[in-house]
N, C-alpha and C positions, 0 to 999 in steps of 0.2 A: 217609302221608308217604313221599314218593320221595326217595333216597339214589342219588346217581351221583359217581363220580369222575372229574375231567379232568384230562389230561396237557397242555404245550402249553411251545413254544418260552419263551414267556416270559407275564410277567403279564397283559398287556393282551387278548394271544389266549385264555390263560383265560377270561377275564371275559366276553371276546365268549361262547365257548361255552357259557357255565352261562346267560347269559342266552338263547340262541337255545334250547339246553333248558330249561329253568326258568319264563322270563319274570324280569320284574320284580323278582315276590316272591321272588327267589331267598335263600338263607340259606346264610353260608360255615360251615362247620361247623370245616374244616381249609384250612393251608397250608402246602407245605412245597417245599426245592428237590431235587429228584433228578438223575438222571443224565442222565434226559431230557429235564429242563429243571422247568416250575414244575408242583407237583400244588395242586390245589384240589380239597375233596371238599364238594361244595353238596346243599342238600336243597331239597325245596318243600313245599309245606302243611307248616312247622313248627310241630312242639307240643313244645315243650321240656319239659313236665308229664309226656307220657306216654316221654319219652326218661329221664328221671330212675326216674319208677317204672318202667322195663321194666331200665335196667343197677342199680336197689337190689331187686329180686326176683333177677338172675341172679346177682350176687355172694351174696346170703342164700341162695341155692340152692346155690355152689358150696363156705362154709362147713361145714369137716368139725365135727360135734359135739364141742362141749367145746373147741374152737380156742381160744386165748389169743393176742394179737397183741400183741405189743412192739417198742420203737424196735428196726431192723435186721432186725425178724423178716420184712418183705419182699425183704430181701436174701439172707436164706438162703434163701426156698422162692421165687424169682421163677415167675410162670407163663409159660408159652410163650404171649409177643405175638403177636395176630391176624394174619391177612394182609396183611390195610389196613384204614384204617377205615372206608370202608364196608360194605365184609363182615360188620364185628365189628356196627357198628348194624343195618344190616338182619338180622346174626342175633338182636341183643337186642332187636328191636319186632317179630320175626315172631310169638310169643305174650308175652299177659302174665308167664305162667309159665313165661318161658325160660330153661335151666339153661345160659346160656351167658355165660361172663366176659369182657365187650369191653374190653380193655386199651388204651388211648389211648395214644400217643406223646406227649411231653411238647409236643413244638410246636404241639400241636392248640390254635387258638384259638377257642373258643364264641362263635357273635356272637348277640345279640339278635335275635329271628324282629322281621320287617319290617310285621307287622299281629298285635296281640292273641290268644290262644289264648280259647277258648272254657272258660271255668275248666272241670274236673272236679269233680263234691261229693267233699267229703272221707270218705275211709274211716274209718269205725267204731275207736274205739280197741279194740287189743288188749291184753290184761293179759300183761304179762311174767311169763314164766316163774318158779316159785318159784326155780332154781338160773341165773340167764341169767348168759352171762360178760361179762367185761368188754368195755366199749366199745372198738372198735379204735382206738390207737395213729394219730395222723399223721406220716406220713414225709415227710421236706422231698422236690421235687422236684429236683431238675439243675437249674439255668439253661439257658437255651441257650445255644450254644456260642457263641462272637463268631467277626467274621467273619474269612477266616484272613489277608487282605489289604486294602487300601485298594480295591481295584479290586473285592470282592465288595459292600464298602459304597457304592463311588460307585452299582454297578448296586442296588442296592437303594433307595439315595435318589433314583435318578433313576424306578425303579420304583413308589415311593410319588408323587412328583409325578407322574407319568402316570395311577395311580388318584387323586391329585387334581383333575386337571384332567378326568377322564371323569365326576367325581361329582359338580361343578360345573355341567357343560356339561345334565349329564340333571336339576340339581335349575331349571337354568334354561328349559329345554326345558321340563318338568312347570310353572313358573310362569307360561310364556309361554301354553300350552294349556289354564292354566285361566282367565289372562285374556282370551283369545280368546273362551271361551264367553261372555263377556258384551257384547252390540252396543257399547252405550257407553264399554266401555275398550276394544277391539278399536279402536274412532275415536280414542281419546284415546292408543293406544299410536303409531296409524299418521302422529298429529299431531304428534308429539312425536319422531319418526321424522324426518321431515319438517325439522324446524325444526332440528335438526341432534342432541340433547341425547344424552346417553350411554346406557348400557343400564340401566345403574345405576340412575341416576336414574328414567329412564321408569318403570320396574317400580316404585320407589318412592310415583312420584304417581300412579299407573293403579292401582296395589293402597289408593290410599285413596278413591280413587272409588268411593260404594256401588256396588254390581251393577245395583239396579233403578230408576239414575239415567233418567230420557227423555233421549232421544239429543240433542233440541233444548238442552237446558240441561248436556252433558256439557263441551263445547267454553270456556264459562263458569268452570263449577267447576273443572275442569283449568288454566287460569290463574291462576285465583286460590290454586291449592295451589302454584303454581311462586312464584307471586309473593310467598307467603309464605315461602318456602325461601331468598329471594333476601338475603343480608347488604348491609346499608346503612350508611353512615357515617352516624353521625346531627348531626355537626358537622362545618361548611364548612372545611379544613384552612387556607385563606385567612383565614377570622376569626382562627384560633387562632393564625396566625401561627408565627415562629421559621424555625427552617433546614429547607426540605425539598428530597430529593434525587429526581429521577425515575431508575430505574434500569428496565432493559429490552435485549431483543435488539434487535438494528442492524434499520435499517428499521420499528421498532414509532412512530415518531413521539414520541420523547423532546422534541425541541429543537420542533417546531411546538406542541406541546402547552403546553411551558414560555412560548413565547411569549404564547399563547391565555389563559393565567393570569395572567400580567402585564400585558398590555391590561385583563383585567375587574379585579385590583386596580388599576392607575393609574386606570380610570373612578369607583374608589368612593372612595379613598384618597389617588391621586397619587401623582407619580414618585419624589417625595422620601423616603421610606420603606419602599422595594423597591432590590434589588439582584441582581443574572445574575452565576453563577458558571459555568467553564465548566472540566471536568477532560478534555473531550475537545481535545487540542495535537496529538494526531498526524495524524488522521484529515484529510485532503484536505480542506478547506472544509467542516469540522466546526462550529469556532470560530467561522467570518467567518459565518457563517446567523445564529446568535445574536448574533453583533458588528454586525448590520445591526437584526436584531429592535429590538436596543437603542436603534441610534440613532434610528429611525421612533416611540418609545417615551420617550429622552431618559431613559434609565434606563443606572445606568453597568454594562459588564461587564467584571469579573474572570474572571482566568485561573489555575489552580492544577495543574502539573504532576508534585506528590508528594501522601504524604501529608503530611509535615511541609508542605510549601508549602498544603494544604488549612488544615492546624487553623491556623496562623499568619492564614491571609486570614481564616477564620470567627473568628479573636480581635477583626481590625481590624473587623470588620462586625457586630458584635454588637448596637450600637446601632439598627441597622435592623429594622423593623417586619417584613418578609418578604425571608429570603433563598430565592433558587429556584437550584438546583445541578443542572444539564446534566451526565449522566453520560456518558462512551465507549458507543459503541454497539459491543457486542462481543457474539458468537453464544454459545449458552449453552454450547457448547461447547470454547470458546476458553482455550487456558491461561491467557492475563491476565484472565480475569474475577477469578480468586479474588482479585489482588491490588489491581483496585478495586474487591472489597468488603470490603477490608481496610482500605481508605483512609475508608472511610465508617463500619467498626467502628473506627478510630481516631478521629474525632472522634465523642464519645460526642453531643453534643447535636443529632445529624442527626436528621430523620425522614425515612423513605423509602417511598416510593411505586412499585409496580410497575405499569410500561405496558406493557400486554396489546394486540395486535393480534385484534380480533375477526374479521378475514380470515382466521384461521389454523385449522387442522383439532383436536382436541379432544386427540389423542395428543403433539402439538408444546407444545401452551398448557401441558399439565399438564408436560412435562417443563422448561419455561422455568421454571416455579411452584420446582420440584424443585430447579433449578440458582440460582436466586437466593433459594434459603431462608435462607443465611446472612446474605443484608443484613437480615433481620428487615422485611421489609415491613409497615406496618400499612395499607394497603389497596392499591386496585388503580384504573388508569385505564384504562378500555374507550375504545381509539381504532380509527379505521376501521369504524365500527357501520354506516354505508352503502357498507361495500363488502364485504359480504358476506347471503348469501342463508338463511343457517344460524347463525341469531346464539346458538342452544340450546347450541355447541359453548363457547362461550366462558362463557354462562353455567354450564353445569357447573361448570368448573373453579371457577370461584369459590367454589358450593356445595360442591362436593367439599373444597376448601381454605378454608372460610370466611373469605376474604381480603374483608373490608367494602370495596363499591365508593362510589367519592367523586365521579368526573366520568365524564361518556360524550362523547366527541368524536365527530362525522357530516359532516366537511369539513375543507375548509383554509383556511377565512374566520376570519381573526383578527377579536375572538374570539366570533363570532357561532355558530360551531359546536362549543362547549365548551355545555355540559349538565351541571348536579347530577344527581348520581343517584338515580332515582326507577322503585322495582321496578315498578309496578301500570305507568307510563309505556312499561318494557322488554318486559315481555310481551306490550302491545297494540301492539306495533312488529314482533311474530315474523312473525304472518301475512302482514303489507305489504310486509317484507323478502324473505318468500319468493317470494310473487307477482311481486315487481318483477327476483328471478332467475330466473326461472322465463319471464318473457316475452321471447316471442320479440325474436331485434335484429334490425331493419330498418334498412339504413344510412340509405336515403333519410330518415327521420324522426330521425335522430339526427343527420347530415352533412350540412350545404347543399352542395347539387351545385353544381360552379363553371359 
């Protein structure tokens, strides 16, 4: 076992050095803060078996005959503290029979060796002594010290999150390289990649792929585990009727969407038993989009500018088989979201619906999810599904947020491009999605030349 001590600016440059000496297997034996900044005292080939029996031989060695130890009795005879601790171990495993007492400083923390010790057989019991003295006494240890400012603690939390995030990146690293060694998730990671989906996830469905799947059938089984991940409403929120609210960031296609749902009830149902609520009054030709919807529809729409002016219209409308409620399109990070989703926690009988633009990158979706948690969404409406090349980024989030999807919108044809949602449908949609961004634009074939 090799014992070395590092000095170093601060944590992180540690760590680099015990591993550039060490490797991998390295083992923190100690840490502490000096003058010079952070010590770490690391080992490699750690045997903690023979570390215990070489410092319980040098203390039985350094025992005067007939010693008697009692509470405090370390306080009257303290010995003279090693150098450092490595010194003190290197001299307690240089022989078994080493007559040397390695005193530990109290902040020494033992960490667990990083791969199993090789047992040692156990030695031979000895018969004690006819006169042995008494077992020594435990003396409590100090705590350690606390820190003497706020500013020793910030750098110490900020310390511990920078060995979080290095012990992360290398357990991700170590998972990435082992599923590399196998052809079939190697394909199934670099697909998945591809299609847009998070890291998370990828490693989740690529680690349940057997190892010694044929490459022919990997592309297969790999859809069909995302497809099982995928959360589905399992009832059409139209059948079930009552007040529902689409809520969403501006531009996510709120008011086309509410449209697209009121065409396919008036086809099944009829005008008579739906009604268009609309809370967006501010917005520049907010309102007049759904006020036109309506009238090509013959479906009336209200307008609600409070919350009180909300619960009051949903008392008058009660009667009605499906109410649909147009929310403001406000960015997730806008101070008035919180107070229309206050207006939609004040009328307790809403149910609300979050419209996800599937165009959007997987860091924005998940924080839009994050900002309109308090409307209590019970599912989600995936719109823009063709206009984006990476549809894996949108499905994440859902997975991630278990948020049951109910419709998937792919156009602006009232309401011919409204879709129930259907997972085994969305996965065999990734590859054609990509392909279709992925090929080159030629104007000539997309623009008639005048």
């Amino acid at each position: 076992m090799k014992i070395k001590r590092f000095v170093a600016a601060d944590m992180r440059t540690a760590l680099r050095m015990v591993r550039a000496e060490h490797g991998p297997d390295a083992v923190i034996l100690s840490n502490r803060r000096t003058e010079e900044g952070v010590e770490i005292v690391a080992a490699s080939n750690y045997d903690e078996n023979a570390v215990q029996r070489a410092l319980m031989d040098a203390q039985r060695g350094n025992e005067p005959a007939g010693a008697t130890w009692a509470p405090g009795a370390a306080a009257a005879a303290d010995p003279a503290p090693a150098a450092d601790f490595a010194s003190a171990m290197a001299a307690a495993l240089a022989t078994p029979t080493a007559r040397a007492v390695a005193v530990l400083p109290p902040e020494v923390v033992m960490a667990a060796p990083a791969r199993e010790a090789t047992p040692e057989p156990a030695p031979a019991p000895v018969p004690p002594p006819a006169h042995a003295p008494p077992p020594p006494a435990l003396v409590a240890v100090p705590p350690a010290p606390a820190p003497a400012n706020d500013a020793q603690l910030l750098a110490m939390r900020e310390e511990l999150a920078q060995m979080r995030t290095m012990i992360e990146r290398e357990m991700h690293r170590l998972t990435d390289e082992r599923l590399r060694g196998s052809p079939v998730r190697l394909q199934a990671m670099e697909l998945m990649e591809d299609y847009g989906f998070d890291a998370g996830i990828t490693r989740d469905i690529v680690l349940e792929l057997p190892a010694d799947t044929p490459e022919h059938r990997g592309r297969g089984l790999m859809l069909g585990l995302i497809s099982r991940r995928l959360p589905v409403c399992p009832v059409d929120p139209l059948e079930a009727g009552g007040v529902i609210a689409l809520v969403g960031p501006t531009g996510a296609g709120k008011t086309t969407t509410i449209a697209k749902l009121a065409a396919r009830f008036v086809a099944q149902h009829g005008p008579r038993d739906i009604a268009l609520v609309t809370t967006d009054t501010a917005r520049i030709g907010g309102r007049e989009q759904l006020h036109g919807y309506g009238r090509q529809m013959g479906i009336a729409v209200h307008e609600a500018d409070s919350d009180a002016a909300l619960i009051g219209l949903l008392q008058r409308l009660q009667d009605y088989r499906l109410v649909l409620v147009d929310t403001a399109g406000l960015g997730q990070r806008d101070r008035a979201l919180a107070g229309q989703l206050n207006w939609l926690r004040a009328a307790r009988q809403v149910s609300t619906l979050l419209v996800l633009p599937a165009n959007s990158h997987y860091a924005d979706l998940d924080e839009v999810v994050r900002r309109f948690a308090p409307a209590n969404p019970q599912g989600v409406v995936l719109t823009k599904v063709d206009e984006t090349g990476r549809l894996g980024s949108a499905l994440s989030v859902v997975v991630d947020h278990q948020l049951p999807l109910t419709w998937i919108t792919d156009g602006q044809r009232v309401p011919d491009d409204l879709h129930r949602a259907n997972a085994p449908s969305l996965v065999l949609r990734l590859e054609d999605l990509r392909r279709a961004a992925d090929k080159p634009n030629i104007p000539e074939h997309d623009h008639a030349v005048a």
